[in-house]
C-alpha positions, -999 to 999 in steps of 0.1 A, spaced: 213 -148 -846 197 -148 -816 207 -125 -787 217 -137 -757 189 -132 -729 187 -101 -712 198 -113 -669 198 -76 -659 161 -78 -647 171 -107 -626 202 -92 -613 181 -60 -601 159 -82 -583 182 -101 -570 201 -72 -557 166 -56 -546 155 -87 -526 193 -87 -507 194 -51 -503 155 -53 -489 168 -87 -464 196 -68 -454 172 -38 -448 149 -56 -431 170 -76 -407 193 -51 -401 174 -14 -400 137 -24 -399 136 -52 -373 162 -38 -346 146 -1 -354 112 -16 -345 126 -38 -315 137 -5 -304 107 12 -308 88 -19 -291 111 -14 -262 105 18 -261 71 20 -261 66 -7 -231 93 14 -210 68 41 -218 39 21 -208 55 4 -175 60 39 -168 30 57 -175 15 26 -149 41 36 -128 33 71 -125 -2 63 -126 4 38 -93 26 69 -75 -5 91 -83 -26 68 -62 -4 64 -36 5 100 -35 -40 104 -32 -40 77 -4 -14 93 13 -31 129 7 -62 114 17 -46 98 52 -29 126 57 -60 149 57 -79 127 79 -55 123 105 -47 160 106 -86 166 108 -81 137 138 -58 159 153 -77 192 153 -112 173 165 -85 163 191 -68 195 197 -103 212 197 -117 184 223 -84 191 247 -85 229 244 -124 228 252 -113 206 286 -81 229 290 -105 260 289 -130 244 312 -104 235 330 -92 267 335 -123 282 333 -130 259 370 -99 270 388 -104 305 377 -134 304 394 -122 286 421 -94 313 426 -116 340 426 -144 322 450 -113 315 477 -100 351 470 -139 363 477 -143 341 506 -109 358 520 -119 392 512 -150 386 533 -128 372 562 -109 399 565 -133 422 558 -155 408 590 -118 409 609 -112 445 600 -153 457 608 -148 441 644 -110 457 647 -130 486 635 -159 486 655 -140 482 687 -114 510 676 -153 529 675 -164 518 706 -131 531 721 -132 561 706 -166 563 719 -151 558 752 -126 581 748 -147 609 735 -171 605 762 -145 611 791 -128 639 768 -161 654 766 -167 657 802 -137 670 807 -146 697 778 -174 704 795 -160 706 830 -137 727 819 -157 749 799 -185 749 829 -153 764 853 -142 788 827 -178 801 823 -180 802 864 -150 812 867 -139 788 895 -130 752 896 -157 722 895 -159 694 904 
């Protein structure tokens, strides 16, 4: 008598190829979609990190030259608000001069005619000094 064939074998490969399609369809592919996903949400945003770099380097950059702008600028206006200043200061000091002279020419004529009377004045007070000290010496009046 014969024995009947042996279907085990085919049953464990059946069961392995539904185990492996169940596996496959429902681990492995959605587990590897997943991952895919994942990795091009990595990707768009390792670009768009990259991209922010660049614009963050541009605006760096434009930044930098328009504050160097600014201080060429700032250096050009305080150079023409020194000279500027340096003009009227100069200005000031010439008018103040100019006055100073003025008044210093006023004050030697007030001064020299204040001399000139005192001059005056001295010469009448010394005649009358000397009169006087002529008649005490004489002992009389003179005239």
């Amino acid at each position: 008598m014969l024995a009947p064939p042996n279907f085990s074998l085919l049953l464990v490969m059946a069961c392995f190829w539904l185990v492996f399609l169940l596996v496959s369809t429902q681990f492995v592919r959605p587990l590897g979609a997943l991952l895919d996903q994942r990795d091009r949400r990595d990707r768009e945003a390792r670009e768009g990190l990259e991209a922010a770099h660049r614009t963050l380097d541009e605006a760096v950059a434009r930044c930098e030259r328009e504050l160097a702008q600014a201080a060429a600028e700032a250096q050009r206006e305080r150079a023409g608000l020194r000279a500027a200043g340096e003009a009227a200061r100069r200005a000031r000091l010439e008018a103040a001069r100019s006055q100073a002279q003025e008044r210093l020419a006023v004050l030697d004529e007030e001064l020299r005619g204040a001399v000139a009377q005192a001059q005056g004045g001295l010469r009448a007070h010394t005649a009358e000094l000397a009169s006087d000290l002529a008649s005490r010496l004489v002992g009389r009046t003179l005239r």
